[in-house]
PyMOL Python script that loads the backbone (N, CA, C, O; Angstrom):
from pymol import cmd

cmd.read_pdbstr("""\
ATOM      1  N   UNK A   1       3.207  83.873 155.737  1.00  0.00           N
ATOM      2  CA  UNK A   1       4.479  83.852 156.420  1.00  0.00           C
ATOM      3  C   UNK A   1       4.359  83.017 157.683  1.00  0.00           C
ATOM      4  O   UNK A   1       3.250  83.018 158.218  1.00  0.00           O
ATOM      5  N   UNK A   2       5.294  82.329 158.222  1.00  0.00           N
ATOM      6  CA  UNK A   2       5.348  81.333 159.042  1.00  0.00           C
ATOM      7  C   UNK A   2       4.956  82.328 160.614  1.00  0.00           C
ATOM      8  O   UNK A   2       4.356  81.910 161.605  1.00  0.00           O
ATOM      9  N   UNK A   3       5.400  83.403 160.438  1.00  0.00           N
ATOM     10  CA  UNK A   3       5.192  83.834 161.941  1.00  0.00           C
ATOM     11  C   UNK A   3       4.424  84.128 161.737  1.00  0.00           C
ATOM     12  O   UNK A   3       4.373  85.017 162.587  1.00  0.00           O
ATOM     13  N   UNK A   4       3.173  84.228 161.031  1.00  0.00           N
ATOM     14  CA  UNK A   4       1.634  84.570 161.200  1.00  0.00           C
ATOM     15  C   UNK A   4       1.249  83.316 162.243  1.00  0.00           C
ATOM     16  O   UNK A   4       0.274  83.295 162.995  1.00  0.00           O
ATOM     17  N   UNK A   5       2.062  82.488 162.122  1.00  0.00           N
ATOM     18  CA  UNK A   5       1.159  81.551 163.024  1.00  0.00           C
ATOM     19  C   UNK A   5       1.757  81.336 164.137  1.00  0.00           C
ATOM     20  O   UNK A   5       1.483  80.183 164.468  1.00  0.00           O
ATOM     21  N   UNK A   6       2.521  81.891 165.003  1.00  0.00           N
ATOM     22  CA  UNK A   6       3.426  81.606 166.405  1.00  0.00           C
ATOM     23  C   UNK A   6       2.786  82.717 167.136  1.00  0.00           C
ATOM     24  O   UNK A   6       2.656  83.894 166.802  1.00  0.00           O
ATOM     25  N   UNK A   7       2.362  82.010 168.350  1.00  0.00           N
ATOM     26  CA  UNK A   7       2.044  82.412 169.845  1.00  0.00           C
ATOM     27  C   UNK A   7       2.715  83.834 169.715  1.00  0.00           C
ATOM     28  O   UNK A   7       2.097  84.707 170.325  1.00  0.00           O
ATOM     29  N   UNK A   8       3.976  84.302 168.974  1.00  0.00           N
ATOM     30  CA  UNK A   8       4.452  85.667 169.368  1.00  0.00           C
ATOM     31  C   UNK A   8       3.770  86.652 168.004  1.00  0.00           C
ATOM     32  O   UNK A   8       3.912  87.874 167.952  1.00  0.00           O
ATOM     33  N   UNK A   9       3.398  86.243 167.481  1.00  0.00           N
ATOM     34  CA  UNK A   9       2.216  86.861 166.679  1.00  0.00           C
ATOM     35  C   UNK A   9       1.296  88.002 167.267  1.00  0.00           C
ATOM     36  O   UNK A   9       1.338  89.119 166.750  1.00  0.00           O
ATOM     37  N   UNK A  10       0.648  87.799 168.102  1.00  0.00           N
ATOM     38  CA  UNK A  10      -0.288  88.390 168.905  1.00  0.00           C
ATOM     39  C   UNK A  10      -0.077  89.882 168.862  1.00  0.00           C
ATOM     40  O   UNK A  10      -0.961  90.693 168.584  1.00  0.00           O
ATOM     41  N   UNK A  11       1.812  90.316 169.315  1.00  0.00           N
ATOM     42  CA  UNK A  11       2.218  91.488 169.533  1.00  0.00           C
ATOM     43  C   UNK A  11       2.484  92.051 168.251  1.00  0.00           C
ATOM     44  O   UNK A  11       2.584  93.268 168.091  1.00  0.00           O
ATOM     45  N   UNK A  12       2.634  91.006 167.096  1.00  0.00           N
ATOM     46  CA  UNK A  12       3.755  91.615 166.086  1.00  0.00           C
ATOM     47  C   UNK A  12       3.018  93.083 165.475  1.00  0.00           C
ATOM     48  O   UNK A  12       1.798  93.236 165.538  1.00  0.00           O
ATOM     49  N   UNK A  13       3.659  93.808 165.062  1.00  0.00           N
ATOM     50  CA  UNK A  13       3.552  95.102 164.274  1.00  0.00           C
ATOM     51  C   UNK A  13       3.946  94.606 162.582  1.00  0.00           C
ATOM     52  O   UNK A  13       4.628  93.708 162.089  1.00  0.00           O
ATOM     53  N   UNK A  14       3.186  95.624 162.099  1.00  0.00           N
ATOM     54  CA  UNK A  14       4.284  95.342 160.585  1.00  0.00           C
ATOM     55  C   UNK A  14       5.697  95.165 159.942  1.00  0.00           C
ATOM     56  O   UNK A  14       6.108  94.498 158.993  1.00  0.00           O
ATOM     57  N   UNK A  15       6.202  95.910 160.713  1.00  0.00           N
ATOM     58  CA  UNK A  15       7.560  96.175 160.581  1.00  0.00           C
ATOM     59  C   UNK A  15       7.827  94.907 161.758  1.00  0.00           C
ATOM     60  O   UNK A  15       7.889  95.505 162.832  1.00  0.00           O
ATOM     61  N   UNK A  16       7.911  94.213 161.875  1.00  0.00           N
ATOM     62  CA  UNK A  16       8.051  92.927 162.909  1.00  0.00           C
ATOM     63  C   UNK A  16       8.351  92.189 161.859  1.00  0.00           C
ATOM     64  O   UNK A  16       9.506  91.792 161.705  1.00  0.00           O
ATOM     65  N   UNK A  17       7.309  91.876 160.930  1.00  0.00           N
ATOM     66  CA  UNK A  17       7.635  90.776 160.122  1.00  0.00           C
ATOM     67  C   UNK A  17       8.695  90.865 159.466  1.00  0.00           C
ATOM     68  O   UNK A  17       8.802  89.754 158.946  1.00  0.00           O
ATOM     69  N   UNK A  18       9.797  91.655 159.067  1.00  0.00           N
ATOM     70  CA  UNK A  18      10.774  91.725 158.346  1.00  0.00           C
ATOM     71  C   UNK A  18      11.859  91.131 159.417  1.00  0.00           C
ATOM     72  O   UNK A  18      13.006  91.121 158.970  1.00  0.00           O
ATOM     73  N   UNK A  19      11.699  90.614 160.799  1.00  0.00           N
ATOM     74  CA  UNK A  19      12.611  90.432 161.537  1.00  0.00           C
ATOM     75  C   UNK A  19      11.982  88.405 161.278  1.00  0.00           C
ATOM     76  O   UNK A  19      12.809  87.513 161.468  1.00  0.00           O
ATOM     77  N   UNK A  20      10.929  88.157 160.978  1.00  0.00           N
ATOM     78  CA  UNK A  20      10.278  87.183 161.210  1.00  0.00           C
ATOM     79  C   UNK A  20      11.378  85.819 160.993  1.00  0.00           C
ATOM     80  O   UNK A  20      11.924  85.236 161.930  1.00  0.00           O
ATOM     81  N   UNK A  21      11.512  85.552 159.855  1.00  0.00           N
ATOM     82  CA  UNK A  21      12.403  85.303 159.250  1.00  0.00           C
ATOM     83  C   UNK A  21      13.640  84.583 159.646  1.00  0.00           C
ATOM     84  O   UNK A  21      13.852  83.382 159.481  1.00  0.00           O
ATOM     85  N   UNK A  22      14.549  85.585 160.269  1.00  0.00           N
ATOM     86  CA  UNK A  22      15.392  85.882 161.075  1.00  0.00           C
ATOM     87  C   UNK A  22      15.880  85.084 161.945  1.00  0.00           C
ATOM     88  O   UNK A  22      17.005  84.588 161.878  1.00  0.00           O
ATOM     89  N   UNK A  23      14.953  84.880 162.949  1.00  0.00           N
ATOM     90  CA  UNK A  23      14.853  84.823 164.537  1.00  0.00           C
ATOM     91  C   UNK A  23      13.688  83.447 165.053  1.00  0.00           C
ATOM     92  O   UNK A  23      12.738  82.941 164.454  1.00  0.00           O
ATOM     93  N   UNK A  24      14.197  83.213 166.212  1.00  0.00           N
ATOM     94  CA  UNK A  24      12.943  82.225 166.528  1.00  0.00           C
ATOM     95  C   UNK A  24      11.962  83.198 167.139  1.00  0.00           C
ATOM     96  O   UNK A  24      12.110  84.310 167.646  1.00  0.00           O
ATOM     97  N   UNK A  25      10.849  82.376 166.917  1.00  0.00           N
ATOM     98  CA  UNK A  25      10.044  83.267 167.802  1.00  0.00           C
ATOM     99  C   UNK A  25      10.163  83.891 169.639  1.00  0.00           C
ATOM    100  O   UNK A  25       9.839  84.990 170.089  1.00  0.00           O
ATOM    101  N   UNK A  26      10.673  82.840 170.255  1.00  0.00           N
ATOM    102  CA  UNK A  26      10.732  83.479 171.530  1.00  0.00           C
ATOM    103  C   UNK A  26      12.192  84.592 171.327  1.00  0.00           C
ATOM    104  O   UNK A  26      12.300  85.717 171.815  1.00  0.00           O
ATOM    105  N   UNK A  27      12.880  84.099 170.739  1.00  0.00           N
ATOM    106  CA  UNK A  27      14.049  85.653 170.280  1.00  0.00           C
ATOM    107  C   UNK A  27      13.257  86.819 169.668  1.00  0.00           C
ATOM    108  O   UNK A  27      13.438  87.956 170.104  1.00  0.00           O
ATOM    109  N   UNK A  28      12.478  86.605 168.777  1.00  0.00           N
ATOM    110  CA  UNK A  28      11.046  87.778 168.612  1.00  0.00           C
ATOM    111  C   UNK A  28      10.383  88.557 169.620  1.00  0.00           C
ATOM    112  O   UNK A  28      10.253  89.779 169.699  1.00  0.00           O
ATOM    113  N   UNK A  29       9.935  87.511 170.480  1.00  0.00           N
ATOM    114  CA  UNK A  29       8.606  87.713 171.588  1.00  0.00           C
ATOM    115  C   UNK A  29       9.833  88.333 172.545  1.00  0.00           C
ATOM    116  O   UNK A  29       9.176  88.638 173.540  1.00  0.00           O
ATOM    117  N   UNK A  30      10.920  88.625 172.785  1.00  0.00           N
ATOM    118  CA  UNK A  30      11.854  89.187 173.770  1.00  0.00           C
ATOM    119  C   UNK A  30      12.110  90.718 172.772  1.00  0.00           C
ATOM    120  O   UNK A  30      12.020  91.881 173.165  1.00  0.00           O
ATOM    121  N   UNK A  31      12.366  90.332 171.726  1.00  0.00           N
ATOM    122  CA  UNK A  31      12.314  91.842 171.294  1.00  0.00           C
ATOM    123  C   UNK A  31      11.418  92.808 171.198  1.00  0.00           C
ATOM    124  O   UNK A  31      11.651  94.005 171.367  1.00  0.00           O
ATOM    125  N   UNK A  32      10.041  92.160 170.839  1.00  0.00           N
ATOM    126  CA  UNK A  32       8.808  92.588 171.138  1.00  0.00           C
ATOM    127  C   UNK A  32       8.722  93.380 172.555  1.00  0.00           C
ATOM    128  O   UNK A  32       8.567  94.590 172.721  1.00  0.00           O
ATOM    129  N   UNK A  33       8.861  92.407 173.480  1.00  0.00           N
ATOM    130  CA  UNK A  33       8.730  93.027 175.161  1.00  0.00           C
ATOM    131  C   UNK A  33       9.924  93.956 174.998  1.00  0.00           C
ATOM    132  O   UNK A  33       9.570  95.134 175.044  1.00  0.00           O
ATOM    133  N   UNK A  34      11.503  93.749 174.786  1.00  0.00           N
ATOM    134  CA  UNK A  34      12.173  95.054 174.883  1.00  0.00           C
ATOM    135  C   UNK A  34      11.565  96.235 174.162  1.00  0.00           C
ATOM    136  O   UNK A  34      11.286  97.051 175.041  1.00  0.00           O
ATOM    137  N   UNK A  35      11.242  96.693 173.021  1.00  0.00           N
ATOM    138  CA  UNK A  35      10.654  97.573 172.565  1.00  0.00           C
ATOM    139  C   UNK A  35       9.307  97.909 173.258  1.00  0.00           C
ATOM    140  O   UNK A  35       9.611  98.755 174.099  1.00  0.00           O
ATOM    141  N   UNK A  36       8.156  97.710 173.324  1.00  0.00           N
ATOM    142  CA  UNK A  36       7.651  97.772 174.477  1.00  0.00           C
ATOM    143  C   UNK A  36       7.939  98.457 175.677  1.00  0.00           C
ATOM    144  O   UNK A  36       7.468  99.555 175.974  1.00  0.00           O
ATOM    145  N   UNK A  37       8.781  97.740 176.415  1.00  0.00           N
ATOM    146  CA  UNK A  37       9.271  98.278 177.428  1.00  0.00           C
ATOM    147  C   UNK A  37      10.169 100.036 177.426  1.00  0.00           C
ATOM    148  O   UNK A  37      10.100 101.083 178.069  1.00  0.00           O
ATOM    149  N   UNK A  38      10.893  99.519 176.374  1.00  0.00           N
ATOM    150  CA  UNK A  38      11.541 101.045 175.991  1.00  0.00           C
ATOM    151  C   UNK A  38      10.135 102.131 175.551  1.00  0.00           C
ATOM    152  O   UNK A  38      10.103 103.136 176.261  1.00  0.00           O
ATOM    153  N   UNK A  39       9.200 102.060 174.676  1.00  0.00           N
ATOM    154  CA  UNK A  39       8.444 102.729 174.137  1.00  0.00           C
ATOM    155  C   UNK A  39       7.250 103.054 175.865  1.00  0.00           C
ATOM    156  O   UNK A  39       6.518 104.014 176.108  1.00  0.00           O
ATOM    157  N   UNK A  40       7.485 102.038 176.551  1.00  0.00           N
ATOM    158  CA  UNK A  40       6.758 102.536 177.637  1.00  0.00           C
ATOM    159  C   UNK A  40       7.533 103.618 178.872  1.00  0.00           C
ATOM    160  O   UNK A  40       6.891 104.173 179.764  1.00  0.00           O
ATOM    161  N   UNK A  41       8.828 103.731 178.699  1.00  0.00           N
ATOM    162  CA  UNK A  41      10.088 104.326 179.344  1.00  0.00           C
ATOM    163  C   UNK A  41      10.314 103.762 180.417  1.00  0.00           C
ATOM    164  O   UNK A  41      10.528 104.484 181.391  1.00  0.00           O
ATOM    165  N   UNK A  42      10.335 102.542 180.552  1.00  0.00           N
ATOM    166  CA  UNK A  42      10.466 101.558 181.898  1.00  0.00           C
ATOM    167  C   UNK A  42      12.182 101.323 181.780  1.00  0.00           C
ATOM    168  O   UNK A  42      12.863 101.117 182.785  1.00  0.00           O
ATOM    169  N   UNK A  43      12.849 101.398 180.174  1.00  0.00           N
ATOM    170  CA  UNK A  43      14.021 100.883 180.228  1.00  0.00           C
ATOM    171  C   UNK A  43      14.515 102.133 179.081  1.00  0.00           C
ATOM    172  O   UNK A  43      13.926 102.545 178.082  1.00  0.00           O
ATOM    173  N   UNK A  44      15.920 102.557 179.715  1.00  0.00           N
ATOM    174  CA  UNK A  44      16.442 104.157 178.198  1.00  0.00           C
ATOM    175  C   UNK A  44      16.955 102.753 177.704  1.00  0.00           C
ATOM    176  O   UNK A  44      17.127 101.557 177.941  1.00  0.00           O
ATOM    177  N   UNK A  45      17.114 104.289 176.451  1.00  0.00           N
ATOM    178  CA  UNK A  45      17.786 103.792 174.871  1.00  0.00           C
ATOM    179  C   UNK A  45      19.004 102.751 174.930  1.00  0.00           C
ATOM    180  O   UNK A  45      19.386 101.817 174.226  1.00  0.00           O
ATOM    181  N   UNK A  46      19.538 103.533 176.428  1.00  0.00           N
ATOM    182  CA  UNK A  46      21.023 102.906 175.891  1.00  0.00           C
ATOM    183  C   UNK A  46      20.666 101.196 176.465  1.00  0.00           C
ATOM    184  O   UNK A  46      21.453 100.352 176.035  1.00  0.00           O
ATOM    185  N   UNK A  47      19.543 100.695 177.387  1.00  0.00           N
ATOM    186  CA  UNK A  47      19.770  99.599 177.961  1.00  0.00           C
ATOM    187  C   UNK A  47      18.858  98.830 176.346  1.00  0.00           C
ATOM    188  O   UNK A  47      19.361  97.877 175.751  1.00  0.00           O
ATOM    189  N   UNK A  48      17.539  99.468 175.901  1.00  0.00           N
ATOM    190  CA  UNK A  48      17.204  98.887 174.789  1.00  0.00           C
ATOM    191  C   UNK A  48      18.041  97.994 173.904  1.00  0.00           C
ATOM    192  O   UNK A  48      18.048  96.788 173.657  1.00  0.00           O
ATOM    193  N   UNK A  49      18.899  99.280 173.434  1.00  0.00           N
ATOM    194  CA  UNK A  49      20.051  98.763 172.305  1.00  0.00           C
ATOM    195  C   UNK A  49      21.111  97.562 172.783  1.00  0.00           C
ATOM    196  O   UNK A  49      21.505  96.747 171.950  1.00  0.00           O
ATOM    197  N   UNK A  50      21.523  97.505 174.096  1.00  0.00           N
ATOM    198  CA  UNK A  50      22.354  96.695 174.585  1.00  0.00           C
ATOM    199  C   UNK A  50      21.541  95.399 174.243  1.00  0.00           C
ATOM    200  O   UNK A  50      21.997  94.598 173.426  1.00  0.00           O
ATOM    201  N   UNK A  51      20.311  95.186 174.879  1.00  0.00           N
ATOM    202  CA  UNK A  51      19.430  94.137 175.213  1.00  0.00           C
ATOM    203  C   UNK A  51      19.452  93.948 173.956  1.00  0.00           C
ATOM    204  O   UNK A  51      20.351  93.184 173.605  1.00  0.00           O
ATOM    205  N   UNK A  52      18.727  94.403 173.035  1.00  0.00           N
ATOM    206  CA  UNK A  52      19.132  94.504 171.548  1.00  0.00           C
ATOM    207  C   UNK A  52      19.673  93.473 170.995  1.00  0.00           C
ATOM    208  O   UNK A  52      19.241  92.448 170.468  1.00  0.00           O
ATOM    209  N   UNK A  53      20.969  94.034 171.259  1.00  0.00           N
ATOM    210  CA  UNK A  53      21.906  93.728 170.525  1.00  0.00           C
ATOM    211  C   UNK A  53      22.725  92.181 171.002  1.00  0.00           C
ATOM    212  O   UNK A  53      23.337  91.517 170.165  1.00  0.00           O
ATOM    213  N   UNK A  54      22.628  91.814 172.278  1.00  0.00           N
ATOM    214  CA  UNK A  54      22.771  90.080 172.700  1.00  0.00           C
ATOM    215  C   UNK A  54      21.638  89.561 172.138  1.00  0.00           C
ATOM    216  O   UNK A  54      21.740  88.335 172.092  1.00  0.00           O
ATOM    217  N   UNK A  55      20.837  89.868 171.792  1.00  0.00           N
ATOM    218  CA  UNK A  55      19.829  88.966 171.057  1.00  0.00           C
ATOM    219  C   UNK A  55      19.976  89.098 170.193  1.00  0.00           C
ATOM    220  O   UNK A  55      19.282  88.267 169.607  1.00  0.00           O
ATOM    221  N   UNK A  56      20.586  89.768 169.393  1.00  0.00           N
ATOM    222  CA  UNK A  56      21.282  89.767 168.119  1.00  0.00           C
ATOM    223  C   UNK A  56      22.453  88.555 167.650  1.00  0.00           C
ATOM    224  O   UNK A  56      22.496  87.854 166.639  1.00  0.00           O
ATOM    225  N   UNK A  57      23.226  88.626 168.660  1.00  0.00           N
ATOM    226  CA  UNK A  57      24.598  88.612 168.995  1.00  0.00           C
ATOM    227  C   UNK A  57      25.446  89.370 168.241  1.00  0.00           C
ATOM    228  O   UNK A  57      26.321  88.875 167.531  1.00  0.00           O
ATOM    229  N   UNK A  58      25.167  90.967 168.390  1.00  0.00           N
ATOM    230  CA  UNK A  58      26.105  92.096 167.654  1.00  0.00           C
ATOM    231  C   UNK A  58      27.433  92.138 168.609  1.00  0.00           C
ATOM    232  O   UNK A  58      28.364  92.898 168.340  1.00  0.00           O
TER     233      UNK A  58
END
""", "prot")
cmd.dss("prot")
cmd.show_as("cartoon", "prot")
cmd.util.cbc("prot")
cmd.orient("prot")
């Protein structure tokens, strides 16, 4: 898979790669750090999902 080989690799999880695809990598490597950040409780749910979701564009 192509994101085996991008600089945002480093962080990915398994369940990452199903976003791989998707997204460029630095739109990856930002979701990466939001999750992260939420899983570290630096940022709640509700700012996660927002952040989320403009990188989405939901």
């Amino acid at each position: 898979m192509e994101a085996a080989n991008s600089s945002a690799c480093n962080n990915l999880h398994m369940d990452d790669y199903v976003l791989a695809g998707d997204y460029d990598n630095e739109t990856l490597q930002e979701m990466i750090e939001l999750r992260d950040l939420f899983e570290l409780g630096v940022i709640d749910e509700t700012e996660f999902s927002n952040r989320i979701a403009q990188l989405m564009d939901w």
